[in-house]
C-alpha positions in Angstrom: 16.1 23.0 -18.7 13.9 26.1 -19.3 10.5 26.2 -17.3 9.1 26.2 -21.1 10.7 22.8 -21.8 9.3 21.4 -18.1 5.8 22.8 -19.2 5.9 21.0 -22.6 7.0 17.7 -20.7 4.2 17.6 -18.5 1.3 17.4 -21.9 0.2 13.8 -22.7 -2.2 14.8 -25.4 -3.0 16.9 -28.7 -5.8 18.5 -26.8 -2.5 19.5 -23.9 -1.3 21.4 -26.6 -3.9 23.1 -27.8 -4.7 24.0 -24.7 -1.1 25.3 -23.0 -0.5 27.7 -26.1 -4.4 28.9 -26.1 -5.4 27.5 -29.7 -9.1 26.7 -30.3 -9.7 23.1 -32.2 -12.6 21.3 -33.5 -12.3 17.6 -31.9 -13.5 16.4 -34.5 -10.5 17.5 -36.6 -8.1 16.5 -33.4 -9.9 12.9 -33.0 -8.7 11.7 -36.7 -5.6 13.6 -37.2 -3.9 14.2 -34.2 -0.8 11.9 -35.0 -0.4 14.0 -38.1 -0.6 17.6 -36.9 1.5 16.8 -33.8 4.2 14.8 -36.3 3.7 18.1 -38.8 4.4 20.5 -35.7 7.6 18.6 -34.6 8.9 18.6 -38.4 8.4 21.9 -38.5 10.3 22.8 -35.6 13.2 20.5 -36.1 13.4 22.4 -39.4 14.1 26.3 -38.1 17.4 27.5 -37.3 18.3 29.1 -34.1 15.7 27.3 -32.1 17.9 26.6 -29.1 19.3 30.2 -29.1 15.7 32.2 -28.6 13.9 33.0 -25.4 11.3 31.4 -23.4 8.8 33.8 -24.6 10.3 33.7 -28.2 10.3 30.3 -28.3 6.6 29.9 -26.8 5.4 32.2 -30.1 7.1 30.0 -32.2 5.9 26.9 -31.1 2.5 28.5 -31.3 2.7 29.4 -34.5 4.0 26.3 -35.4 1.4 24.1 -34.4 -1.8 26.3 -35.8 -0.2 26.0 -38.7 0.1 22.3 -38.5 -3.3 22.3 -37.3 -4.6 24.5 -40.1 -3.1 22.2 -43.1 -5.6 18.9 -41.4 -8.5 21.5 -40.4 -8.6 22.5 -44.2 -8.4 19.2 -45.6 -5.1 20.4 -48.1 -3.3 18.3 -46.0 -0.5 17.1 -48.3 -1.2 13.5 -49.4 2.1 11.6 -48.5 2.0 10.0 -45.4 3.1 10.7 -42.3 4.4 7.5 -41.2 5.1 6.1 -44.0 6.9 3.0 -42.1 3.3 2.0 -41.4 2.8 0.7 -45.2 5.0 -1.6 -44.7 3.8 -3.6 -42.1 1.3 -5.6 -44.9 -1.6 -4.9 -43.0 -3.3 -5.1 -40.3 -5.5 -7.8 -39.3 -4.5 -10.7 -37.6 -7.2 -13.4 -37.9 -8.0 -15.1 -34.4 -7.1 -18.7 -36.0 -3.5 -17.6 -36.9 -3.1 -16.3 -32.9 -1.6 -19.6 -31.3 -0.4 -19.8 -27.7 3.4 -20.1 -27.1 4.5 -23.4 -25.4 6.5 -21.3 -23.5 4.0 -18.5 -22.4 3.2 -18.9 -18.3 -0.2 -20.2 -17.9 -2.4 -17.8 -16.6 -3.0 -17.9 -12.8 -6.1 -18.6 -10.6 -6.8 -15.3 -9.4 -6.5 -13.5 -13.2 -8.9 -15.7 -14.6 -11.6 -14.6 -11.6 -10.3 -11.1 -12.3 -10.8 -10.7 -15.6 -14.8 -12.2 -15.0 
């Protein structure tokens, strides 16, 4: 594995990103969209040729580019309209009202020292 592929495993968040390849962000942008443009920025990746074949440093200007331009499409509001996850519209919804939650008969009944826990 290239050290560029070990660096990229080690970010757990949008704002990892932004920071490893140097790109400036308002949070505000990041806070409501950050699914998107990372979802945008692997799409866009998965989509050029000769990826595997380039160089660390090649690689690491690409990916840059890549996700300021991902960025760029949410930071300008012409994001295009279809969704991103578009298996989430077929979930119905939602909200789960608190009188449709039942416990299982089968679910473990909660222990002593959780219930002082949790107080």
């Amino acid at each position: 594995m290239s050290q560029l592929l070990r660096d990229l495993a080690e970010l757990s968040s949008a704002e990892d990103f932004f920071a490893y390849f140097d790109l400036t962000f308002d949070p505000k942008v990041l806070a409501v969209s950050r699914l998107h443009i990372l979802k945008r920025f692997h799409d866009s990746l998965s989509r050029v040729d000769g990826l595997q074949s380039l160089d660390d440093p090649s690689k690491r200007d690409l990916y840059r580019r890549q996700l300021a331009d991902a960025y760029s499409e949410f930071a300008a509001g012409a994001a295009p309209t279809a969704p991103a996850f578009p298996g989430l519209g077929r979930m119905g919804g939602g909200f789960v009202a608190l009188s449709n939650v039942r416990r299982s008969k089968t679910a473990a009944p909660e222990s002593k020292t959780s219930e002082g826990a949790a107080r």
